[in-house]
MIDRENGU-816844 format. One record per residue (C-alpha): x, y, z. Coordinates in steps of 0.02 Angstrom, whole numbers, padded with zeros to 5 digits, always signed. Layout:
BEGIN
XYZ/...
This chain:
BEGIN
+00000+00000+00000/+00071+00156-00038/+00119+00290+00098/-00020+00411+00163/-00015+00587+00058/+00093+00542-00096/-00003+00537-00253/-00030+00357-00282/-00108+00343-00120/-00262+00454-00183/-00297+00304-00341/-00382+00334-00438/-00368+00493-00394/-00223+00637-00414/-00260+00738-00255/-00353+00764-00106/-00437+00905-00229/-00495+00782-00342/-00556+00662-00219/-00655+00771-00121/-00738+00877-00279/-00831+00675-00326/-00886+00666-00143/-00949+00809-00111/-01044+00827-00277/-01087+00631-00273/-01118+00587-00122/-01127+00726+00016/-01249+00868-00112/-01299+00720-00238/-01274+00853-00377/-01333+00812-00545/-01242+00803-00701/-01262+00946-00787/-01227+01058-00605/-01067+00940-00618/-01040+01004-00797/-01052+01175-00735/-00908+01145-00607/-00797+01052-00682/-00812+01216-00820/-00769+01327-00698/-00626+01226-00615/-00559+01219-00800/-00612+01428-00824/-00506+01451-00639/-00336+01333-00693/-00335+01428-00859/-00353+01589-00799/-00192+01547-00697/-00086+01479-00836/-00104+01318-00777/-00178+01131-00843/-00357+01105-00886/-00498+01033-00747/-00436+00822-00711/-00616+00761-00818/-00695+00872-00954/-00881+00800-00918/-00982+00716-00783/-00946+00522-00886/-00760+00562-00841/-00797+00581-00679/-00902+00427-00683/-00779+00322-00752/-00652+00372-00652/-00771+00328-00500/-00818+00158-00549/-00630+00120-00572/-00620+00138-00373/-00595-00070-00299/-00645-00032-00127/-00828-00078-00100/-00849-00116-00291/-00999-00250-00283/-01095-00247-00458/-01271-00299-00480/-01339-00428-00599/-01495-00429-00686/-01578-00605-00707/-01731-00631-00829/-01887-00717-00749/-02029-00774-00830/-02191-00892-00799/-02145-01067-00846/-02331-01140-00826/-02482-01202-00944/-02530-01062-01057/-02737-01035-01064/-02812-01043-01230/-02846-00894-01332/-02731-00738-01280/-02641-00752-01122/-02638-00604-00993/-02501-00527-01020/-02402-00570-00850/-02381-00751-00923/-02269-00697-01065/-02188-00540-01000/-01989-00574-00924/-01958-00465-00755/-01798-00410-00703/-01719-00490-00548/-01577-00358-00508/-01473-00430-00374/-01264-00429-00315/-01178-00569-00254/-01229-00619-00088/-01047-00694-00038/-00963-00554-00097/-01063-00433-00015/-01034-00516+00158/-00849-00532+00124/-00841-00326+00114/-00949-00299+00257/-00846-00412+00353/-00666-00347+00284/-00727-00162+00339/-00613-00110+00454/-00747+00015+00522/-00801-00141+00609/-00643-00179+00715/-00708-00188+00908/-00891-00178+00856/-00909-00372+00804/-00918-00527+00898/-00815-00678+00823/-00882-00820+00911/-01067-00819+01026/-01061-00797+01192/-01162-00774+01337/-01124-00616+01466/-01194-00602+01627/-01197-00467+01768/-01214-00505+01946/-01235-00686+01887/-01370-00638+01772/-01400-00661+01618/-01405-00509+01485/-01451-00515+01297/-01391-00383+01183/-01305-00429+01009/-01368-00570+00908/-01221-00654+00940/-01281-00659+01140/-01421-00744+01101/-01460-00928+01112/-01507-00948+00920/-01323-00923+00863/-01255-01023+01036/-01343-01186+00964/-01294-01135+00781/-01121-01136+00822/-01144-01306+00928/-01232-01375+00773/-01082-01321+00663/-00953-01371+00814/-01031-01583+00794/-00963-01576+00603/-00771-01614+00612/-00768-01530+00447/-00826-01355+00519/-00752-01390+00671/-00665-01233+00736/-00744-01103+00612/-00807-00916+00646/-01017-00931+00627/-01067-00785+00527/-01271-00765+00516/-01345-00689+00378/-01487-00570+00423/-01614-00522+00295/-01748-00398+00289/-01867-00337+00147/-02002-00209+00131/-02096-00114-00017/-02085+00081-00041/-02168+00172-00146/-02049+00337-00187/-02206+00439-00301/-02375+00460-00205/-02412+00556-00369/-02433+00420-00455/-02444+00276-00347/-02358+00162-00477/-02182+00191-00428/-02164+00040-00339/-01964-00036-00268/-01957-00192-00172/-01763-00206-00101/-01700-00344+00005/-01556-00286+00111/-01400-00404+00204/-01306-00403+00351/-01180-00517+00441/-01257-00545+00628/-01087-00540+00692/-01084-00343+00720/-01165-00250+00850/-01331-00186+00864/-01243+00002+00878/-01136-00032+00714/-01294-00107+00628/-01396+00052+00654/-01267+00154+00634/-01275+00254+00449/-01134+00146+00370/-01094-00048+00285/-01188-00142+00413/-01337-00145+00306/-01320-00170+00109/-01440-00178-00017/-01406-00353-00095/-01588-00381-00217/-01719-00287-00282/-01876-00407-00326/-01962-00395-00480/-02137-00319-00454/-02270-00411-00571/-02405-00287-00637/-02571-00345-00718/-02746-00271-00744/-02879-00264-00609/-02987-00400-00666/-02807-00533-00655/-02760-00483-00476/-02874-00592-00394/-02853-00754-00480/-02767-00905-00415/-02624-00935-00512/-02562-00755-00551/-02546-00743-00350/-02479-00921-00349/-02356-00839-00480/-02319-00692-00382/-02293-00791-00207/-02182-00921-00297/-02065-00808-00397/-02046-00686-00256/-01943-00838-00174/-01860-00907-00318/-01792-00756-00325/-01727-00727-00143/-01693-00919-00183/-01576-00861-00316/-01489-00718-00251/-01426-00810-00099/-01363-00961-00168/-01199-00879-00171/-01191-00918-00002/-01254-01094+00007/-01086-01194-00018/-01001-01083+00122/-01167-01168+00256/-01078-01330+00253/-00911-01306+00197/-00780-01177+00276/-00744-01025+00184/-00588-00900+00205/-00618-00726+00253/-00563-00582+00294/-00618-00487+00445/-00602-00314+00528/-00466-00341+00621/-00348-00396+00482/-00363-00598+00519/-00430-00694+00392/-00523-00845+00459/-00639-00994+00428/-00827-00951+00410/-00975-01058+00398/-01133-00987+00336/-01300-00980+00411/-01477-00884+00370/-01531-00806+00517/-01656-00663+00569/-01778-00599+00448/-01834-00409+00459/-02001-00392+00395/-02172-00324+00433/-02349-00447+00432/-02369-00422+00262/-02213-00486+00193/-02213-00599+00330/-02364-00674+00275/-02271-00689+00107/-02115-00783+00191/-02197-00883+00284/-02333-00967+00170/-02479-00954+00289/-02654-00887+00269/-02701-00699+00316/-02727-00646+00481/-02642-00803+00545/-02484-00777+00649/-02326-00842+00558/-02220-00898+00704/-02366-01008+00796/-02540-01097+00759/-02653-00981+00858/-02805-00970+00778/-02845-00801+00681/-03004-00773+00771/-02927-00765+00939/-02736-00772+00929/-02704-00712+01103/-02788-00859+01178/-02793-00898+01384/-02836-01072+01331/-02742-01197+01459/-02638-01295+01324/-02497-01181+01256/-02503-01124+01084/-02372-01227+00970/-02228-01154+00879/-02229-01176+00695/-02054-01270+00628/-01991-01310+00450/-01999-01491+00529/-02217-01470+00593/-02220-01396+00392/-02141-01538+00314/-02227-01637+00390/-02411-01589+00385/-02400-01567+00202/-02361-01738+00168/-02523-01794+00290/-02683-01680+00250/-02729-01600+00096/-02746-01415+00037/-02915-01391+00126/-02865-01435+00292/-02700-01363+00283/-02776-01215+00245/-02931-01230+00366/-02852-01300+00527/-02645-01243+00499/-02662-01073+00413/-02540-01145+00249/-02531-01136+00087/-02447-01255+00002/-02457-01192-00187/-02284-01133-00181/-02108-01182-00093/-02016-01068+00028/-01851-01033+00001/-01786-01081+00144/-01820-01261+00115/-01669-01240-00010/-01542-01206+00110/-01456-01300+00279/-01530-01272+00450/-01651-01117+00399/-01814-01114+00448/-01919-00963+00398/-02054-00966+00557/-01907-00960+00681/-01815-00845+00572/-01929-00708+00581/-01879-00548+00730/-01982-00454+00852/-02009-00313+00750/-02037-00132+00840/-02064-00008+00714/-02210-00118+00637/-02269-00218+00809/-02240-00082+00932/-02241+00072+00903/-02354+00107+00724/-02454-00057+00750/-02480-00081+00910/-02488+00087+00969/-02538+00222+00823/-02659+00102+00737/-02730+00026+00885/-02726+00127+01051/-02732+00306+00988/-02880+00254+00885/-02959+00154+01002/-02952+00315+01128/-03019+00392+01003/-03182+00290+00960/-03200+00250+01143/-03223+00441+01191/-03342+00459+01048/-03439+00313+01105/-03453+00376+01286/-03489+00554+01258/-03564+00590+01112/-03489+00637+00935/-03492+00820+00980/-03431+00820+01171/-03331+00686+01111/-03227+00776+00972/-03214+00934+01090/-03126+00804+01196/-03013+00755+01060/-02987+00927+01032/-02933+00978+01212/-02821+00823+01202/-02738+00880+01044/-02714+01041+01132/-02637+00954+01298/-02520+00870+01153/-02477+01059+01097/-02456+01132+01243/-02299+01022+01292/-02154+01127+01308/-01999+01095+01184/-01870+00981+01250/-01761+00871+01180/-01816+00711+01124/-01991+00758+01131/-02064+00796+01003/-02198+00963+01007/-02361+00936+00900/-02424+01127+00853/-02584+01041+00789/-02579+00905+00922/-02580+00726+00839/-02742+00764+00710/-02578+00744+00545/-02590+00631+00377/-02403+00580+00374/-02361+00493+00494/-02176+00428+00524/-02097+00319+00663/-02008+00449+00746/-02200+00531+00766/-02252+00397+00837/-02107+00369+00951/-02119+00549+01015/-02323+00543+01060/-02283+00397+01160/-02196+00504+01275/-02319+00628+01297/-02485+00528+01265/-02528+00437+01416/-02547+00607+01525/-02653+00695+01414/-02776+00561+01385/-02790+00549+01593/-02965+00581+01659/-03053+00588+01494/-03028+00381+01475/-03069+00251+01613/-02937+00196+01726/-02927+00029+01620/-02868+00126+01488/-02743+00221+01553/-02670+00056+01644/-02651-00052+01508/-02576+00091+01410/-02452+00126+01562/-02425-00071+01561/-02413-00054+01356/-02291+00100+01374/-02146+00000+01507/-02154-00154+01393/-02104-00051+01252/-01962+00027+01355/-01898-00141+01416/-01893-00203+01242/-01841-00064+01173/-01673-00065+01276/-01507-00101+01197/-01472-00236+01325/-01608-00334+01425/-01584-00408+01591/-01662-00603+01613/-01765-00524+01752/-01837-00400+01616/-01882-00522+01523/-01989-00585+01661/-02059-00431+01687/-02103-00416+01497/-02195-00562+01510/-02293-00494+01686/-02337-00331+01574/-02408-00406+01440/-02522-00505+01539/-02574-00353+01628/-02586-00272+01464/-02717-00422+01396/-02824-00407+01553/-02827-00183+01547/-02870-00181+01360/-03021-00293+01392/-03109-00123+01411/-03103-00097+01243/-03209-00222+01215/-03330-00200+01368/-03371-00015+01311/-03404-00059+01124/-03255-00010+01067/-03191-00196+00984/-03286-00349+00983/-03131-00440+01001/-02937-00399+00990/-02876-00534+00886/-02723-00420+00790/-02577-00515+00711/-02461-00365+00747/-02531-00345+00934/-02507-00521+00944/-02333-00543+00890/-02307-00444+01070/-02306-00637+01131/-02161-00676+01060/-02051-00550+01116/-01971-00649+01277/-01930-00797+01156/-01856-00683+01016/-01761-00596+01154/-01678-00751+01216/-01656-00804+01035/-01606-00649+00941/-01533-00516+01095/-01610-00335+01106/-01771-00308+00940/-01681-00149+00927/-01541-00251+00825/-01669-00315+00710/-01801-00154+00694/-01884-00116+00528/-01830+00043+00545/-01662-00003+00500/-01710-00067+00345/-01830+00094+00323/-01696+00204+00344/-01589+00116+00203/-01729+00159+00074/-01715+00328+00087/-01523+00323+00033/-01534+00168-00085/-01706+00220-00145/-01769+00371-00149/-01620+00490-00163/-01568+00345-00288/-01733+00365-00365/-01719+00563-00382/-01566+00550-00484/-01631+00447-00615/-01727+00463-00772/-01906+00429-00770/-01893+00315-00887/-01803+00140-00814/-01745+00213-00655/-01668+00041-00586/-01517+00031-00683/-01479+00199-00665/-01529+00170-00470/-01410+00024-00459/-01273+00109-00536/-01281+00237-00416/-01293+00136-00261/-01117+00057-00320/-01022+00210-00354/-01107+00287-00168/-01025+00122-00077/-00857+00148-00177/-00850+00332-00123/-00887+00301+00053/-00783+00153+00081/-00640+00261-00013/-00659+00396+00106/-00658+00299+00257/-00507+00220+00188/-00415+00397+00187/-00503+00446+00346/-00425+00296+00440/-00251+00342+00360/-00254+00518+00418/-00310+00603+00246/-00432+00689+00261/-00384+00808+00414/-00427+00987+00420/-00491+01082+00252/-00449+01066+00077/-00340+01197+00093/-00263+01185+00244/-00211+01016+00179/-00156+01059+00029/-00048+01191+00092/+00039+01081+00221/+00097+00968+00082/+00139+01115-00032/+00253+01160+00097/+00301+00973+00122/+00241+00987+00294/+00256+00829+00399/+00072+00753+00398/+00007+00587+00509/+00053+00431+00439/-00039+00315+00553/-00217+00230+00553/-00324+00320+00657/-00459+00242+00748/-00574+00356+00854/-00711+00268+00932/-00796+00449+00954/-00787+00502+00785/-01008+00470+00773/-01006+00598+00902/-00931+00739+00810/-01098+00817+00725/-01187+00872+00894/-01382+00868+00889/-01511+00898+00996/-01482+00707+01061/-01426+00551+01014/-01348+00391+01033/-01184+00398+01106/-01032+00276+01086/-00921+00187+01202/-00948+00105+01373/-01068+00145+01500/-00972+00270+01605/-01047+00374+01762/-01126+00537+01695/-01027+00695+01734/-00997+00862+01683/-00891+00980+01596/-00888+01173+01518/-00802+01188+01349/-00629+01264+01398/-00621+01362+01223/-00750+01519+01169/-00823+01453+01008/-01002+01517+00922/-01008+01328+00882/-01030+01179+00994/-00873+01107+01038/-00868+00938+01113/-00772+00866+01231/-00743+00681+01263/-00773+00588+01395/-00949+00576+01495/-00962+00763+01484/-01065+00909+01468/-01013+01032+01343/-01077+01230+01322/-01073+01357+01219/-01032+01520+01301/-01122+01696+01257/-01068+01832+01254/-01164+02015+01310/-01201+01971+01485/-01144+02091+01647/-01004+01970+01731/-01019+02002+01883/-01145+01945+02006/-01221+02112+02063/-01283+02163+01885/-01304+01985+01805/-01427+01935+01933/-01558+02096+01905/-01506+02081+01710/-01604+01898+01703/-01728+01955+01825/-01659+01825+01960/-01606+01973+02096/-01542+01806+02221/-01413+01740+02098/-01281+01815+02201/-01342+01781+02363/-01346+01596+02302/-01202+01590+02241/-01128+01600+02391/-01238+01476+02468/-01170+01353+02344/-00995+01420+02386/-01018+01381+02551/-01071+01221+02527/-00929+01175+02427/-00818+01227+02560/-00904+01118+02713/-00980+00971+02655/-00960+00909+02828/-01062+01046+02901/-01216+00999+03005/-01265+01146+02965/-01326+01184+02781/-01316+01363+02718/-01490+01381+02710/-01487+01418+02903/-01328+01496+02878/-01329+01712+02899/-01311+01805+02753/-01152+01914+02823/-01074+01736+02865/-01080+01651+02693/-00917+01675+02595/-00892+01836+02480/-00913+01826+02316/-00854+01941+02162/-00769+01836+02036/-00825+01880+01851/-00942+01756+01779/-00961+01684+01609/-01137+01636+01553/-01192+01486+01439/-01382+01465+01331/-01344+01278+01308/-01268+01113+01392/-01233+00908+01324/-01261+00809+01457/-01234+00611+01424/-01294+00485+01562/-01358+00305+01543/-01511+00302+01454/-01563+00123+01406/-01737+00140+01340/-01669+00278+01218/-01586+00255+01052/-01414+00258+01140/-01243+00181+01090/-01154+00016+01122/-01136+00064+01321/-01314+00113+01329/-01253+00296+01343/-01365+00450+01252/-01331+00626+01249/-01453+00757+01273/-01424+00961+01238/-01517+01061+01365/-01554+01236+01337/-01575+01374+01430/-01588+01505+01342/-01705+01696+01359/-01711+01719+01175/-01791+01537+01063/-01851+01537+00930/-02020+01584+00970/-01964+01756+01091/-02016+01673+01245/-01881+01578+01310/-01823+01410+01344/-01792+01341+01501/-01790+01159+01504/-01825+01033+01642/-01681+00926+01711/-01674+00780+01834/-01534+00817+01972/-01454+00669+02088/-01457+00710+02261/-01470+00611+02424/-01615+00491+02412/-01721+00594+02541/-01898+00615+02548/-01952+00755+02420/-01850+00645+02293/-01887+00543+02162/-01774+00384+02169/-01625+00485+02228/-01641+00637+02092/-01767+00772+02112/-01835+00894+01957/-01741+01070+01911/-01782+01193+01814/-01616+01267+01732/-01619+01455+01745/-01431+01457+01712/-01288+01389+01634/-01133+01460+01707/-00942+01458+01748/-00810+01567+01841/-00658+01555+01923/-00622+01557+02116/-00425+01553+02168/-00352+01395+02051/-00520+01322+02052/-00656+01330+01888/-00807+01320+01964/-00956+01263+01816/-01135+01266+01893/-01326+01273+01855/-01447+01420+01912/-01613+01304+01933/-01781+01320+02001/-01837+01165+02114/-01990+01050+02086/-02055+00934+02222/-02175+00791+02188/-02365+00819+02235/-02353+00643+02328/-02263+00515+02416/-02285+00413+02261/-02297+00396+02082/-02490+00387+02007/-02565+00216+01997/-02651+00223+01845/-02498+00317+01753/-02366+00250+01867/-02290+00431+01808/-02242+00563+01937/-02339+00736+01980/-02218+00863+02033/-02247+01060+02086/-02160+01204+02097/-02067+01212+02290/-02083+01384+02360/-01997+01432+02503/-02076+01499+02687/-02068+01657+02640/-02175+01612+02467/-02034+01635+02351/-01984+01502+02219/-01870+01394+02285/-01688+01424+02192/-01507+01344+02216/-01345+01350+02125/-01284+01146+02093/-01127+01096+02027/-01120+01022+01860/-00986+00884+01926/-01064+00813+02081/
């Protein structure tokens, strides 16, 4: 490999220049070709202007060409011709039966083999299963924790032939998108890959974890067709012929060792194995072979799949399906089993896969749009209506809506100007009125209602965790129950005349996929959801009406070639600081770094309102940027960073009257005094004005803090750590200021709520006393309104605490406690 910073090590490239111009007008802005045309004209315009050589490519196909000349992450897609093979009718055929469909698909083998030889991967990928425990517990997390790949690699482990080798499991997922609601025709149906061996953090994670590997042909035929038997027969069949086809390249390397290379620069002996399937009902429905409204992992009957009966409900196998075909005919298969044997599964064409076990908890789909938007919300909805009337009812809705509006901003929760009464509806919606719902739908809903929501809601957190406890799992199961015998009411007031929901009912397969699979959050169809917007839609936008998918593929290939490039230079120091900067330093033949660098922070750079964070679970702490920027600088390590403003008074006498807080510096020293004696029996509160230490040290004032603390239930990182930016700040958006509400740790006393009471943050602020930086928070104190949380809700009430004199109750706290 050549060294870092000489020419050849930019191939095909000249320059940093040259590399960067294709990314950023490929990749980063997505810029078309004729905008490229224009660019490349006035590079060429600005070199000749200077006396110098003409632009590297005269036209956007010399840019192309030199792009698809790039090796790294070079996997090329295949188009296969596939056409009905059965009886013709007599007379003229529909048209379905003689058209050929395009199966578009890339090498299955070789697109594991780069996912698992991307060095982004080193330390976020598990080699072998394994079990972890804490406290002599047992946690599930990564696939790999799970007891599905345990007995895979047991199963592989009996064969003296794989003996010894790495288990790699190949997750699928699939899902339709339609990228024009103009014309409703513009129909894609990608299937997506990824090697269960990396983390649930580096899966999620906007990166290689997650390739798109097929894209199914989509039969069309007229109205009158769509219903008969064998065009669905021909749909269901060659929908897994083709999944059939495009994974066969892995089907040798299931029974017989293959080399490869991995993150961390080994190469070693992999066997093969299909595991977890993403997918929502539908195209579960379509996996599976069974009959509508039937579940596809057990044989619970349709019209009441969430049975209390006192035998348990069977599992379905590949075995039970092999098996019942060959003893009872269509009918009954189809009558008393829920199957449909007019087609085979593709599964049955590969070693130890089987399709029913195969299939995840799913929480986008389940959870949180099924389960919850679909069914609750709605059912709130009806079951006010019912109870009071259409038109008290909808003024009902209406004040709801408005309890939904009136939530102040915050982040992570989402504000709804309009409450939740919105056509397009997206997960992260959904997510974000699940926060907010269950309190404003209290006292217009009976108590059932809000308790098997409340049950609902902590089931959804459990699961939703990046690593569950055993325990949990127990407690999942105790939840649901609860949640079966609350939502009853929605039958006893009209609402349902039974709640018999395939997604609702998947809910009972949760503990088992946990055990199984490790944390659903792994295995979400949101991952795969997120994926169509880059492979896609943007894809989609850059192509020509007319055949987009070729033009789709080819850009999909040329994106992964430009990003694994890029991370390639990134990891060998080349792409520090600007352009410029950059290209100056080697103008001047400044010494540059040489060496791989491998930050494990780098996610962490881009700063948001709040986010997953990477790295181990570390205690949460605090920390003031140390440098004046107008742009967030962060800081690593559990932390939380500011931004500091500028056009405040600095000292305590003015600054205090300036933000209409006239105590500041009288608390200040409270706080000071404090700090200085926390052996006192004494607390300052009791302390004399006069004998609390002086205080006239210039202070520096901040609208903003990150704060990152263990947040399981959140989309956090691989530690189960999330970052959050509060703000307080006297000028938002909106004039009126935004103060937001914090959760403090204190001693677990009486007017607390598990050891941390509620804080309103007033102020962020710093200054500096002898050798010592002092960083603090000006915050308003909230108490809760009882000695215990509320039973339908199991949520907290908390108040404003005044003090005996009936002011609001105000302290200065440390930001490291």
């Amino acid at each position: 490999m050549p060294e870092p910073h000489t020419e050849e090590s930019w191939a095909p490239f000249s320059n940093r220049i040259e590399f960067n111009f294709a990314h950023y007008h490929f990749v980063r802005v997505q810029t078309s070709a004729d905008q490229i045309n224009d660019a490349l004209d006035m590079w060429a315009a600005s070199t000749l202007h200077q006396g110098f050589h003409d632009a590297p490519w005269q036209s956007e196909e010399d840019l192309y060409e030199t792009i698809d000349s790039i090796r790294e992450g070079h996997v090329s897609w295949k188009t296969y011709k596939v056409k009905y093979q059965g009886p013709l009718p007599s007379g003229v055929p529909p048209k379905w039966m003689t058209q050929e469909f395009d199966l578009c698909c890339r090498d299955a083998n070789e697109v594991i083999r780069e996912q698992l030889g991307d060095k982004e991967f080193d330390g976020k990928i598990h080699y072998a299963p394994y079990r972890q425990f804490e406290n002599g517990e047992r946690r599930f997390s990564n696939l790999m924790s799970g007891d599905w790949a345990y007995k895979q690699a047991n199963t592989i482990a009996e064969d003296e032939k794989t003996l010894g080798s790495m288990f790699v499991p190949i997750i699928l997922g699939s899902d339709k998108t339609t990228v024009s609601v103009a014309t409703g025709n513009q129909e894609f149906h990608p299937g997506y890959i990824s090697p269960g061996n990396i983390t649930n953090v580096a899966r999620r994670a906007h990166g290689k974890g997650v390739l798109p590997f097929i894209f199914f042909p989509i039969p069309k035929t007229k109205r009158k067709h769509r219903q008969k038997a064998n065009y669905q027969r021909f749909c269901r069949q060659m929908y897994h012929s083709c999944l059939s086809v495009a994974l066969q390249p892995l089907k040798s390397g299931m029974t017989t060792p293959e080399v490869v290379k991995c993150p961390d620069g080994h190469f070693r002996r992999a066997i093969y194995g299909l595991g977890p399937y993403i997918a929502d009902y539908p195209e579960q429905v379509l996996l599976t072979g069974i009959v509508q409204n039937w579940c596809p992992k057990c044989l619970a009957k349709p019209h009441d799949l969430d049975s209390d009966g006192p035998d348990p409900i069977l599992l379905r196998t590949r075995g039970m399906t092999e098996f019942t075909i060959t003893q009872w005919d269509p009918g009954t298969l189809w009558d008393d089993w829920g199957m449909r044997v007019d087609f085979k599964v593709f599964t049955f064409d590969f070693p130890r896969a089987d399709i029913h076990e195969m299939l995840s908890p799913d929480l986008l789909h389940q959870i949180i749009k099924g389960t919850f938007k679909d069914h609750i919300v709605t059912w709130v909805n009806e079951l006010i209506i019912i109870q009071h009337g259409h038109k008290k009812g909808e003024e009902i809705i209406d004040d709801i809506d408005h309890r939904l509006s009136a939530v102040p901003t915050f982040p992570g929760i989402r504000h709804f100007p309009q409450g939740r009464d919105f056509k397009q509806w997206t997960g992260n919606d959904s997510k974000a009125l699940m926060k907010i719902y269950l309190a404003a739908i209290k006292e217009y809903v009976p108590s059932d209602v809000t308790e098997a929501l409340r049950c609902f809601l902590d089931f959804c957190y459990i699961a939703r965790q990046n690593s569950i406890l055993a325990s949990e799992i127990t407690r999942l199961q105790n939840l649901l129950e609860q949640f079966h015998q609350f939502r009853q009411v929605f039958i006893r007031e009209g609402v349902r005349e039974t709640i018999s929901l395939p997604r609702q009912h998947a809910m009972v397969h949760y503990p088992n996929g946990i055990v199984l699979y490790g944390a659903p959050n792994g295995l979400c169809s949101s991952i795969t959801e997120s994926k169509h917007i880059e492979s896609v839609k943007e894809t989609w936008r850059r192509a020509s009406p007319k055949d987009p998918l070729p033009q789709m593929l080819k850009t999909i290939t040329r994106m992964d070639q430009l990003k694994t490039l890029k991370n390639k230079f990134e990891r060998r120091g080349m792409l520090i600081g600007t352009v410029t900067w950059y290209t100056a330093q080697i103008l001047a033949n400044e010494t540059l770094p040489t060496e791989e660098s491998n930050d494990a922070e780098d996610e962490d750079k881009d700063i948001d309102e709040c986010g997953p964070l990477s790295g181990p679970r570390v205690l949460s702490s605090i920390e003031m940027a140390k440098t004046r920027s107008k742009e967030d600088v962060f800081h690593k390590g559990p932390c939380i960073n500011t931004i500091l403003v500028y056009g405040y008074p600095r000292c305590a006498e003015e600054l205090g009257p300036a933000i209409n807080q006239p105590t500041l510096q009288q608390c200040i020293r409270k706080y000071l005094y404090d700090h200085y004696n926390p052996a006192a029996l004494v607390s300052s509160s009791f302390i004399p004005v006069e004998q609390l230490p002086h205080f006239s040290s210039y202070i520096s004032v901040y609208h903003s803090a990150l704060a990152r603390f263990y947040s399981p239930s959140d989309l956090c990182g691989m530690g189960g750590m999330y970052r959050q930016r509060i703000r307080s700040n006297p000028d938002w958006y909106d004039g009126k200021g935004r103060f937001d509400t914090v959760l403090i740790d204190v001693e677990n006393t009486a007017t607390s709520i598990n050891g941390m009471i509620p804080a309103r943050v007033l102020l962020f602020f710093s200054f500096v006393l002898g050798d010592e930086v002092h960083e603090c928070a000006f915050v308003r104190w909230f108490i809760p309104a009882n000695t215990a949380p509320n039973k339908e809700t199991g949520m907290w009430i908390v108040k404003p605490e005044w003090t005996q004199e009936g002011e609001p109750s105000l302290a200065v706290v440390p930001l490291h406690l």
